[in-house]
C-alpha positions, 0 to 999 in steps of 0.5 A, a space after each residue: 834814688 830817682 830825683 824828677 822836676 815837676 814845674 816847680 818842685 823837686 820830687 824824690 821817687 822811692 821804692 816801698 823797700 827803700 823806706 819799709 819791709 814787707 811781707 805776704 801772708 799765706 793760708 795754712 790748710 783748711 782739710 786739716 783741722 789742727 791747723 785751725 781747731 782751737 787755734 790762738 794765733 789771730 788770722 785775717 782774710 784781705 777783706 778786713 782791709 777796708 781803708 780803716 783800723 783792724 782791732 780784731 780777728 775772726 779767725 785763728 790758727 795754731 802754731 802747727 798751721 803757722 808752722 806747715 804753711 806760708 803763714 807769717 806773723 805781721 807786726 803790730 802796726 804794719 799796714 795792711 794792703 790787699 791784693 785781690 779781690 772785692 778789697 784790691 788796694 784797700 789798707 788796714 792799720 794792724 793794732 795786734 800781730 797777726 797772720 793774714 791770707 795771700 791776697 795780703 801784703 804788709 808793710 813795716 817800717 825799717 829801722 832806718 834813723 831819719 830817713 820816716 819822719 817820726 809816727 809816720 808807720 809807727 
């Protein structure tokens, strides 16, 4: 851990991996329609990250798509971050599991006692 003065304070730089884990997403093939028809796994492009809650998706895989891609799962109460786009470093805070496209990257956090003050990602 880098520690710095600025004037009169004492500052501790961390890395994200220090603190959380995370993880991006992928997006299963869409020419093959059993990745996508009647799919029950909820599935976010990055511009559902628009700096507010994501209670819903549009979209849906199936296990097959999750299976045969670089689709993840993202945690319930991750926070959302997109890579790019329109949406570039926009965030979401995640209120159900879901998968989500490339251009996303989530961050959790670790279980790691005293080092996040309570509720601060959860």
């Amino acid at each position: 851990m880098e520690r710095k003065k600025f004037k009169h304070y004492l500052i501790f730089i961390k890395q994200i991996s220090d603190f959380a884990y995370t993880k991006s997403g992928g997006t299963p093939s869409t020419k093959k329609k059993e990745y996508w028809t009647n799919g029950t796994i909820p599935w976010l492009p990055s511009g559902k990250c628009q700096n507010s809650i994501i209670d819903k998706a549009d979209k849906y895989i199936t296990e097959l798509g999750l299976k045969n891609s670089s689709a993840v799962i993202f945690p319930k109460r991750s926070v959302l971050v997109a890579l790019t786009g329109a949406t570039t470093g926009k965030v979401g805070y995640l209120l159900f599991e879901s998968s989500g496209n490339q251009s996303i990257t989530s961050i959790q956090q670790c279980d790691i006692p005293n080092l996040v003050p309570n509720g601060h990602l959860n």
